[in-house]
FITOR-900263 format. One line per 2 residues: number of its first residue (from 1); their letters; for each residue z, y, x of N, C-alpha, C. Coordinates in steps of 0.02 Angstrom, whole numbers, plus 50000, padded with zeros to 5 digits. Layout:
<pts>
NUM> A> Z,Y,X,Z,Y,X,Z,Y,X ~ ...
</pts>
This chain:
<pts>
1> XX> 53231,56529,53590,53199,56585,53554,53156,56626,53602 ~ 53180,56637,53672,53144,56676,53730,53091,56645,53721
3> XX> 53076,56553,53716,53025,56550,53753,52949,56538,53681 ~ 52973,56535,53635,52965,56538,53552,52912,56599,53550
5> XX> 52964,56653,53569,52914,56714,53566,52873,56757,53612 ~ 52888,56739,53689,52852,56720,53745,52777,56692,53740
7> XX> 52789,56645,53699,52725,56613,53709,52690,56612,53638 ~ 52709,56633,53593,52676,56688,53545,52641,56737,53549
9> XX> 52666,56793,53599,52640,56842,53612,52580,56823,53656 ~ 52569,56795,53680,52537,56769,53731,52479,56726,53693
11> XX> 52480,56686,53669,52431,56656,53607,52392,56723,53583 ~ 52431,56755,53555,52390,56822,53529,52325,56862,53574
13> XX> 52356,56874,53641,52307,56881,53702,52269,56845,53705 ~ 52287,56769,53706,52214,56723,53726,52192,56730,53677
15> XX> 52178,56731,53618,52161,56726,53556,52078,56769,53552 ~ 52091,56816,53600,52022,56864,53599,51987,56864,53659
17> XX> 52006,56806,53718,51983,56792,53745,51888,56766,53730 ~ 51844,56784,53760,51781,56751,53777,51766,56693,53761
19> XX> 51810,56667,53798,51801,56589,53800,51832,56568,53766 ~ 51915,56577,53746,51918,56539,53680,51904,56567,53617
21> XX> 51879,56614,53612,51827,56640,53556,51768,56585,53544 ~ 51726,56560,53601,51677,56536,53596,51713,56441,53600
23> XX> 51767,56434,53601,51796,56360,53577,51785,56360,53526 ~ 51816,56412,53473,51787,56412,53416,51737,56403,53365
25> XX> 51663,56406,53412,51620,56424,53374,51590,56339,53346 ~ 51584,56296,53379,51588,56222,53367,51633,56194,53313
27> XX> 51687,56210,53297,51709,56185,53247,51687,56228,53191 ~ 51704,56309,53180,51670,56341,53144,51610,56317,53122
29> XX> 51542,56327,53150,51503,56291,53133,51489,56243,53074 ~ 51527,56181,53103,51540,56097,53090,51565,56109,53019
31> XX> 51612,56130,53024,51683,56146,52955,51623,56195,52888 ~ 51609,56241,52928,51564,56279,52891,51492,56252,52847
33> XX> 51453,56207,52895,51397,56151,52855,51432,56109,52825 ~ 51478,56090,52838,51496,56024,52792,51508,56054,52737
35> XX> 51555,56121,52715,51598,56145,52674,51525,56157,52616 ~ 51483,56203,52651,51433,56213,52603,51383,56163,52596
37> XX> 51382,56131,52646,51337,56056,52626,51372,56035,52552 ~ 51427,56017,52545,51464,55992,52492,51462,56018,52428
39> XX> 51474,56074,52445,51484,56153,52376,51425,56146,52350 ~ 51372,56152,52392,51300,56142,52354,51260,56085,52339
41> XX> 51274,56028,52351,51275,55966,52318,51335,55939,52266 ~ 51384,55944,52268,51430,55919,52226,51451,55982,52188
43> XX> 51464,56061,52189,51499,56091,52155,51476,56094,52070 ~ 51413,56103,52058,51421,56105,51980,51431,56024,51937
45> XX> 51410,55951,51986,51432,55895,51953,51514,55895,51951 ~ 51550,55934,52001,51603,55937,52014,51666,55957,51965
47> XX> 51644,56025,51926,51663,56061,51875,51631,56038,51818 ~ 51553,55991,51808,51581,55979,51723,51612,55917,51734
49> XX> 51629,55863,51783,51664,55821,51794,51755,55851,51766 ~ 51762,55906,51802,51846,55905,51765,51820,55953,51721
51> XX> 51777,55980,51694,51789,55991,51629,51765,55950,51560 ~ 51762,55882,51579,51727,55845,51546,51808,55795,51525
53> XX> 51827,55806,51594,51884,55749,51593,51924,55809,51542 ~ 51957,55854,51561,52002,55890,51515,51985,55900,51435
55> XX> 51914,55881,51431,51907,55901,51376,51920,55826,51330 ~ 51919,55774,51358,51934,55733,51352,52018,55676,51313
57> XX> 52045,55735,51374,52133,55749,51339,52142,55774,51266 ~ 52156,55751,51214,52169,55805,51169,52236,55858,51165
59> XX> 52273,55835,51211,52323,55909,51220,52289,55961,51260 ~ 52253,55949,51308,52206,55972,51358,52178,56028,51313
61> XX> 52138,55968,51274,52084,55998,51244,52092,56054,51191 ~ 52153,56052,51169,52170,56083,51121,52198,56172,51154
63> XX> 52240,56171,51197,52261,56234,51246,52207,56264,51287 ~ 52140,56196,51276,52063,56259,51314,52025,56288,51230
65> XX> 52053,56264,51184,52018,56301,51131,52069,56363,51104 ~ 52143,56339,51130,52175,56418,51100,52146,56459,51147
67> XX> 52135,56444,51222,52120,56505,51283,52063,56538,51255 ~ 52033,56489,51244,51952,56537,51213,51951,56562,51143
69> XX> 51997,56554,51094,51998,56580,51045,52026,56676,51065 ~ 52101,56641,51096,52134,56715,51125,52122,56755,51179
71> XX> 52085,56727,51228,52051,56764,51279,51965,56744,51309 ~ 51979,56716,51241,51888,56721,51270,51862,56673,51304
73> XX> 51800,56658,51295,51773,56595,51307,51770,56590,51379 ~ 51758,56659,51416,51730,56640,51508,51793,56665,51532
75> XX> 51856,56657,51508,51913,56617,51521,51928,56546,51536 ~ 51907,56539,51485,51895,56454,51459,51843,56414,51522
77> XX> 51793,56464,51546,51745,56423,51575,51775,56424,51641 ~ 51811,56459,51667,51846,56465,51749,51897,56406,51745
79> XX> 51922,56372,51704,51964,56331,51727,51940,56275,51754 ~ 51867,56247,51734,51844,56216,51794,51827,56219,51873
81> XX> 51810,56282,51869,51814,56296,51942,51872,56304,51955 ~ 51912,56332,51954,51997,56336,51972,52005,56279,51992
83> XX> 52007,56227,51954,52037,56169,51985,51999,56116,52018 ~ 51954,56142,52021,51896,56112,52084,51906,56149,52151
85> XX> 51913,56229,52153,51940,56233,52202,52012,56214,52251 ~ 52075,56218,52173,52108,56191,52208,52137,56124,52235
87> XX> 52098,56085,52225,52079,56035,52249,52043,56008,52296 ~ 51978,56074,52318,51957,56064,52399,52010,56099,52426
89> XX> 52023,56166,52416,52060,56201,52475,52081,56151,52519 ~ 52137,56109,52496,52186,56063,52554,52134,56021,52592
91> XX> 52092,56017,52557,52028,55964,52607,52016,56004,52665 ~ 51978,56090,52635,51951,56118,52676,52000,56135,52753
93> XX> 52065,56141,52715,52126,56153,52776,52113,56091,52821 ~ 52110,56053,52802,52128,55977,52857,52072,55962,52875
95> XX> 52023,55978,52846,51957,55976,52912,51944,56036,52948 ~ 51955,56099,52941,51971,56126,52980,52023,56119,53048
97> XX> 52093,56085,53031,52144,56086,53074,52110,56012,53110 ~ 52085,55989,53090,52053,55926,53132,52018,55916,53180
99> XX> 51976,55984,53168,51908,55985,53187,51934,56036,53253 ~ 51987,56091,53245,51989,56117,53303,52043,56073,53350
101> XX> 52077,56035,53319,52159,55994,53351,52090,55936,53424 ~ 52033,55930,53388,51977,55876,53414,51944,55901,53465
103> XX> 51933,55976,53463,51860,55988,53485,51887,56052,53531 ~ 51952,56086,53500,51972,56166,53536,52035,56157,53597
105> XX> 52064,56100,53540,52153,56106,53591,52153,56091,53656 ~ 52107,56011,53656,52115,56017,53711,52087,56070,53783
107> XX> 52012,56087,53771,52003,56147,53800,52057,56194,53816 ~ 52084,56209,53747,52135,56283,53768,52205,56259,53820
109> XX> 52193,56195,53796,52253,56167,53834,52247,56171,53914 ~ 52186,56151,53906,52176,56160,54006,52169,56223,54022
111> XX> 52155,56263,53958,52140,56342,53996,52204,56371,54005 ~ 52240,56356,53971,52347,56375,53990,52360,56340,54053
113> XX> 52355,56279,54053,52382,56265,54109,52313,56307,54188 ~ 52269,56289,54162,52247,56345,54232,52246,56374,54256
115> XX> 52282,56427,54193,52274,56489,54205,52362,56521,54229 ~ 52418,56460,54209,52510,56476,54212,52512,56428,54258
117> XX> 52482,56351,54249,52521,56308,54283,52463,56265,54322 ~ 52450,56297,54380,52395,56277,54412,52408,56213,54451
119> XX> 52477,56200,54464,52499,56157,54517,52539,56094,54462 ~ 52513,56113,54418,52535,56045,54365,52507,55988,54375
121> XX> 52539,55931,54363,52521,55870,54379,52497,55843,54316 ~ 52421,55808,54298,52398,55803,54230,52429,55718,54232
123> XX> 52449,55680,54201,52476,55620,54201,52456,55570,54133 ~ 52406,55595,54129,52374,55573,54065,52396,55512,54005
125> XX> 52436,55544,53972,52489,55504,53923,52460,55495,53854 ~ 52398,55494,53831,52369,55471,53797,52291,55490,53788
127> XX> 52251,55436,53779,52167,55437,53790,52151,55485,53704 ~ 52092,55517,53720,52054,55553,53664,52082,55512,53592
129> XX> 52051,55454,53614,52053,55399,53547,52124,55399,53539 ~ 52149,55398,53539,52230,55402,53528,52253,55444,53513
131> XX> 52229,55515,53521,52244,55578,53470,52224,55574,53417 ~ 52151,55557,53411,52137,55538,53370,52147,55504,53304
133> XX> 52177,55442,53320,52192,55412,53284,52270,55446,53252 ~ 52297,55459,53286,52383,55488,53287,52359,55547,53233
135> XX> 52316,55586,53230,52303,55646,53198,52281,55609,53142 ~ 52238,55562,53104,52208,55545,53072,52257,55516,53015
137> XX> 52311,55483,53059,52363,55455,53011,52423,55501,53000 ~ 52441,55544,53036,52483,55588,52988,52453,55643,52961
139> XX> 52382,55668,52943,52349,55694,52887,52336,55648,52850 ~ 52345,55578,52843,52348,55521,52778,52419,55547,52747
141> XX> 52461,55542,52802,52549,55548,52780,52552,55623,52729 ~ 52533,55670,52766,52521,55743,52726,52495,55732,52668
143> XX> 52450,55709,52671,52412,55712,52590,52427,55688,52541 ~ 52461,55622,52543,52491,55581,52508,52559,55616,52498
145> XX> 52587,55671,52545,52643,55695,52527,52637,55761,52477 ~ 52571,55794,52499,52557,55833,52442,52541,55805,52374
147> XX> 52501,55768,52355,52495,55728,52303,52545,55702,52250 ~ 52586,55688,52294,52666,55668,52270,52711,55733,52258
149> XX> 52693,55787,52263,52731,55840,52280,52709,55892,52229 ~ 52642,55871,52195,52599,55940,52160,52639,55948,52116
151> XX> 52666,55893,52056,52708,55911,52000,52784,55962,52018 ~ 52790,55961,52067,52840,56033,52097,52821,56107,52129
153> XX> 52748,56080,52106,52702,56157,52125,52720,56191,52058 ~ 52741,56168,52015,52730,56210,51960,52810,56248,51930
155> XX> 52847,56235,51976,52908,56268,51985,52889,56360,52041 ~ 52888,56394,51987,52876,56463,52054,52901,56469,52133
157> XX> 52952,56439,52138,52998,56459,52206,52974,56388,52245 ~ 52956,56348,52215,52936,56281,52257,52854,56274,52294
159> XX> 52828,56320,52269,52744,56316,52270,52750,56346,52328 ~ 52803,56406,52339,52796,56442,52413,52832,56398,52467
161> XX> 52863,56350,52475,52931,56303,52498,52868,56263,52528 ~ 52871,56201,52481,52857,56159,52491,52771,56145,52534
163> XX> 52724,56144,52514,52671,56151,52533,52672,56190,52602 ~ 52681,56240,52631,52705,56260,52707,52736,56221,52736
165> XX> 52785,56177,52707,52832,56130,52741,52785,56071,52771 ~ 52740,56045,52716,52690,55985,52732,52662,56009,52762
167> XX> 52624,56064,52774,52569,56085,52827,52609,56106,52891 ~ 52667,56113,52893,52685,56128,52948,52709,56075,52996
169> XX> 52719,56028,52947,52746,55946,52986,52678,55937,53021 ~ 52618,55941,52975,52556,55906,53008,52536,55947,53054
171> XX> 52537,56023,53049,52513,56052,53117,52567,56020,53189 ~ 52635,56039,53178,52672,55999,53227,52648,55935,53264
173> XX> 52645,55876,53208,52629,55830,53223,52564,55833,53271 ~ 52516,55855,53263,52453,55851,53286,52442,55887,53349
175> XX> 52447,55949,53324,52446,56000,53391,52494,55981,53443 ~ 52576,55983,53457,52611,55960,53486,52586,55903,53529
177> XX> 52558,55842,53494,52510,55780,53531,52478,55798,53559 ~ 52428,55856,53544,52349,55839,53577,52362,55913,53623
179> XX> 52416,55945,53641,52400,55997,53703,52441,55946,53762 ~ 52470,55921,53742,52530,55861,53775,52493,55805,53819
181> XX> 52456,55786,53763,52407,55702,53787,52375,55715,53855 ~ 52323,55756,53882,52311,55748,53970,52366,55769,54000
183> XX> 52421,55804,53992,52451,55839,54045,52513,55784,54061 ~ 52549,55779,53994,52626,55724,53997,52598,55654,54010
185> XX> 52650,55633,54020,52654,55559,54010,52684,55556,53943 ~ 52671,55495,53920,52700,55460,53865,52777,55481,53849
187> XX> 52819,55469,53911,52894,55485,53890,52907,55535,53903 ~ 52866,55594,53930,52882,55686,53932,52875,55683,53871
189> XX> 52817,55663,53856,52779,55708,53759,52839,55677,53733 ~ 52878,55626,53727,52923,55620,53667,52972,55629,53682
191> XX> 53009,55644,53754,53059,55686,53784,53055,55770,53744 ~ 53008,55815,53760,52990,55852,53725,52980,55868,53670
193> XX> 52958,55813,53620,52935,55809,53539,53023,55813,53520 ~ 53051,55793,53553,53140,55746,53500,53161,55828,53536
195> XX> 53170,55841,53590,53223,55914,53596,53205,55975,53595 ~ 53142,55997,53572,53094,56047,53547,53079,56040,53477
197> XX> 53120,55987,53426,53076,55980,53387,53091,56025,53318 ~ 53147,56067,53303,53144,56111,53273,53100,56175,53288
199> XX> 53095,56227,53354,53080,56237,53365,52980,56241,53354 ~ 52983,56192,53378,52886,56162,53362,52895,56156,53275
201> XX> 52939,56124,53206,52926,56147,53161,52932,56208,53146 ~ 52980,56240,53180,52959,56332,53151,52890,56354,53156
203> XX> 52864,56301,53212,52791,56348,53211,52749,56338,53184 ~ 52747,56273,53164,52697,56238,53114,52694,56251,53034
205> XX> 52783,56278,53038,52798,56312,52972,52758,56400,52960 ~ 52764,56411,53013,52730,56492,53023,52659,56480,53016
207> XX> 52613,56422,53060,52575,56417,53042,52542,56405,52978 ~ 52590,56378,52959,52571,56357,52880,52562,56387,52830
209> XX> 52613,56450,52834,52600,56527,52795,52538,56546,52813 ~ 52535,56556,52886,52462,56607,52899,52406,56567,52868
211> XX> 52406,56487,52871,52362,56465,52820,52348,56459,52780 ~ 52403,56501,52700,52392,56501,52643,52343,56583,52651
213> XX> 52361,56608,52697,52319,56689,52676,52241,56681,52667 ~ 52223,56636,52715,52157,56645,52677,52115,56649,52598
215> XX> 52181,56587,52556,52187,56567,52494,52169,56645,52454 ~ 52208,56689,52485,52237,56749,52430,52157,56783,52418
217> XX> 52067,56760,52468,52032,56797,52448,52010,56754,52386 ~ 52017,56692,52363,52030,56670,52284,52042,56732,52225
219> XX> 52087,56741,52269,52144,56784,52206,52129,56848,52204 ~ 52117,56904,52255,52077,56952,52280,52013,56960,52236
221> XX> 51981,56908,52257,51908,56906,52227,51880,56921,52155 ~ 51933,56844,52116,51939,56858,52049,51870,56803,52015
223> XX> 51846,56828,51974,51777,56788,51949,51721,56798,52004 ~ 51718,56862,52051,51679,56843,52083,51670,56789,52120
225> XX> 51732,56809,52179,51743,56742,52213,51719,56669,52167 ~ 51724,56652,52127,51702,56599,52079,51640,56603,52083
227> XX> 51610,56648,52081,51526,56648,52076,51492,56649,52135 ~ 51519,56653,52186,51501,56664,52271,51533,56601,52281
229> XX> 51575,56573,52265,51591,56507,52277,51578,56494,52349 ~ 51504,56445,52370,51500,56450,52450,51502,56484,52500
231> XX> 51486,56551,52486,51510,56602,52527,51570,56619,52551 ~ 51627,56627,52486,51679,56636,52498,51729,56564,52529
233> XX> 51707,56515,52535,51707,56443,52566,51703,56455,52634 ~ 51651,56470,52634,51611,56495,52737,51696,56537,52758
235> XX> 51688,56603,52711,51753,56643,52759,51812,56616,52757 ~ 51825,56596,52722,51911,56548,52718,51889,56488,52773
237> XX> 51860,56460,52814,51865,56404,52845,51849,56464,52899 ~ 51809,56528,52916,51831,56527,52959,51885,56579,52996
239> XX> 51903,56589,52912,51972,56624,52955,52033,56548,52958 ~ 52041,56487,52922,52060,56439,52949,52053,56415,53015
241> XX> 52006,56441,53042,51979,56411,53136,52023,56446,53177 ~ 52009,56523,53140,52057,56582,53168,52121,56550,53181
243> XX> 52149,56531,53114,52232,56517,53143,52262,56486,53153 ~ 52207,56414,53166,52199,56352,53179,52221,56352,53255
245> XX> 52161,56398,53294,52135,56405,53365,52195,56428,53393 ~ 52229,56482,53366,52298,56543,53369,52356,56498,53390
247> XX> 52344,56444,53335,52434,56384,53331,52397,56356,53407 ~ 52343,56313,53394,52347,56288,53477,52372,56329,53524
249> XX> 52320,56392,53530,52368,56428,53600,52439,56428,53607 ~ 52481,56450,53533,52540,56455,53531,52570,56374,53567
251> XX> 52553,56300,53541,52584,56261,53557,52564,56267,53623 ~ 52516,56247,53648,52494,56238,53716,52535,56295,53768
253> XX> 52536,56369,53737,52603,56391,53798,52674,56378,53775 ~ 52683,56367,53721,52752,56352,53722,52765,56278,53768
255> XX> 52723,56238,53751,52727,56147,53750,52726,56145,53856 ~ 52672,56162,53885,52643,56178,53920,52726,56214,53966
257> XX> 52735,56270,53941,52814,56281,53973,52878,56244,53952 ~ 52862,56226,53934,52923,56178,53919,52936,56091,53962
259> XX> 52857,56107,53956,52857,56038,53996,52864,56046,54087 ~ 52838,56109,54100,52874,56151,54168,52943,56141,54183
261> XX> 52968,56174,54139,53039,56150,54145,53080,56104,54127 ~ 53027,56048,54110,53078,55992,54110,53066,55958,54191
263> XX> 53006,55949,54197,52989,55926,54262,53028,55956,54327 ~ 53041,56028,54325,53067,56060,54364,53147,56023,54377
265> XX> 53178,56025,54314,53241,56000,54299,53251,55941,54344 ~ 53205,55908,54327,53198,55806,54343,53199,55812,54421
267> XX> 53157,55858,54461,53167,55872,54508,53229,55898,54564 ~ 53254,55933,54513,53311,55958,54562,53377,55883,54527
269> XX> 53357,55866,54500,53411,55788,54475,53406,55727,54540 ~ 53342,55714,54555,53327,55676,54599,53317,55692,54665
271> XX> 53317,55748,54679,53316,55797,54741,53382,55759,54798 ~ 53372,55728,54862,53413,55694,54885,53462,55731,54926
273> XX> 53509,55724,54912,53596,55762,54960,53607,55733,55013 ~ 53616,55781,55058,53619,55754,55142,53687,55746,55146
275> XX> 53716,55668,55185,53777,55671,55177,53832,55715,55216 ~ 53880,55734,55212,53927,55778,55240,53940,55762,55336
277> XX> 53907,55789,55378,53912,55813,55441,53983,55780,55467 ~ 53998,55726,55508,54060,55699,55526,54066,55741,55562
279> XX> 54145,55762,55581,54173,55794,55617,54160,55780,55696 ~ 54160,55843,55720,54147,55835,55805,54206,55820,55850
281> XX> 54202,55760,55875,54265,55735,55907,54263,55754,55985 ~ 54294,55780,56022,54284,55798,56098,54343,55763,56123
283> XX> 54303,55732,56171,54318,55664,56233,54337,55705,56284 ~ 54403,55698,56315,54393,55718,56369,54348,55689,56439
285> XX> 54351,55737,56485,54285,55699,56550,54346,55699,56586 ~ 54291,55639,56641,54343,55619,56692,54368,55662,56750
287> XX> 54334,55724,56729,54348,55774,56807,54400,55825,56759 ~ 54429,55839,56674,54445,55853,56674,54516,55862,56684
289> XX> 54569,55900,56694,54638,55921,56690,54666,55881,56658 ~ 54714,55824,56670,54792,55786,56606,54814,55847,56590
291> XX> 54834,55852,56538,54919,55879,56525,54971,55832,56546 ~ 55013,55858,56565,55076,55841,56588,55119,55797,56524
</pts>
C-alpha cells in the first residue's frame, strides 16, 4: 500500500511536468483527427443506419412511436445518436489508451527511471513490436469481453462493476508491459506481473473510473452535447490522454520501484559469504621455554 500511494502521488507531479505535458500532445493530436475525421464522415450515415435498423424491429419500432407520442418527437430523434455514441465511446477509449500505451509510456518510462533510477540496468525484455502486438490482443480480449457483457449493462449496479473491471484488466495488461519492456527482462516483467498483480489491478481499476468521467460531459451536456457532437468528441479524448498519460506515470513509478527492489533483493541472495576464519593455532619456537 506504501508503495501504491507513493507512486501515485508522484504521477500527479509528473503529470504537469513540460515534457510530459508535451508527450501528450502526439497522441492527442492523432486520437483527436481520427475521432473527428470519423464523426464527420460517418456520423449522420451512422444514425439513420441505427435508426433505420430499429425502425425496422417491430417491438423496436413500436416503443419509438409510444416515446414520440408521450414525449415528443425530438425525444424520439436522440435515440439515434445515443446509441451511436455509445457505441464509439469504447472505441474512442481504446484508441486513446493505445495511442498513448505506443507513443507516451515508453517516454515517461525512461523519464522515471532517469530521473529515480539512474543506475538501472535497461535489459531489454521485449522489442516495440512486441508491445505492440501484446497490447493489440488483449484490447481484442476486452472488447469481445465487453460485447459479451453489454446485456448486464442493463442491470443498475452492474453498469458501474463491470465495465471498470474490463478496462481495468486492459489498462493493467498493457501499461504494466510497456513501462516494463526496455528496462526488465522477460522473467522480472512476469516475476513482477504474478506478485504485484492485485495491486497493478487496483490501478487499472481506478483508472478505469477516472475513464468513465469524461463520459458524464454526455450527460452534463444533454441535447447539446448531441448537436456539438465533434466537438464534444475532441474534449473527451483529450481528457482520455489526460488519464491515460496519469496511469502511465502511476505504473511506470510504481512498476519501475518495484522492479528496484526486486533486483536489490536478488542481489543481496547471491551476494557471496566469506567462509568462517580458522582458528589461530600457536606453535611453539624452538628457543622457547618446555613446561616441566
Amino acid at each position: 500500500m506504501k508503495l501504491l500511494l507513493d507512486s501515485f502521488w508522484r504521477a500527479g507531479a509528473y503529470l504537469f511536468l513540460p515534457r510530459v505535458m508535451g508527450l501528450t500532445v502526439l497522441p492527442l493530436l492523432l486520437s483527436s483527427l481520427l475521432a473527428l475525421a470519423l464523426g464527420w464522415l460517418f456520423w449522420e450515415s451512422a444514425v439513420a443506419g441505427v435508426r433505420s435498423t430499429l425502425e425496422g424491429w417491430s417491438l423496436v419500432a413500436a416503443m419509438l412511436q409510444w416515446v414520440g407520442v408521450n414525449l415528443g418527437e425530438s425525444w424520439r430523434s436522440l435515440i439515434g445518436p445515443i446509441i451511436v455514441l455509445a457505441l464509439a465511446v469504447p472505441l474512442i477509449v481504446v484508441l486513446s489508451l493505445l495511442l498513448v500505451a505506443w507513443l507516451t509510456t515508453p517516454a515517461v518510462a525512461h523519464l522515471v527511471r532517469e530521473r529515480r533510477f539512474p543506475a538501472m540496468e535497461q535489459r531489454h525484455g521485449a522489442s516495440f513490436l512486441t508491445a505492440v502486438a501484446w497490447s493489440v490482443g488483449c484490447t481484442l480480449v476486452a472488447l469481445l469481453a465487453l460485447m459479451a457483457t453489454m446485456p448486464l449493462w442493463l442491470v443498475p449496479p452492474l453498469v458501474l462493476i463491470i465495465p471498470p473491471l474490463i478496462w481495468g484488466w486492459l489498462t493493467r495488461q498493457v501499461l504494466a508491459f510497456d513501462v516494463l519492456a526496455d528496462t526488465a527482462s522477460a522473467a522480472e516483467r512476469r516475476t513482477l506481473v504474478a506478485e504485484h498483480r492485485w495491486p497493478l489491478l487496483l490501478m487499472g481499476v481506478v483508472t478505469g473510473y477516472l475513464g468513465a468521467a469524461p463520459s458524464l460531459i454526455w450527460a452534463v451536456g444533454g441535447a447539446a452535447a448531441l448537436i456539438f457532437a465533434p466537438v464534444m468528441i475532441a474534449v473527451a479524448v483529450w481528457l482520455y490522454t489526460l488519464v491515460f498519460a496519469f496511469a502511465a506515470l502511476w505504473f511506470a513509478h510504481y512498476a519501475l520501484a518495484a522492479l528496484d527492489a526486486l533486483r536489490r533483493s536478488q542481489a543481496v541472495e547471491v551476494m557471496p559469504v566469506d567462509p568462517p576464519a580458522a582458528p589461530e593455532v600457536l606453535l611453539p619456537t624452538p628457543d622457547a621455554p618446555r613446561l616441566p
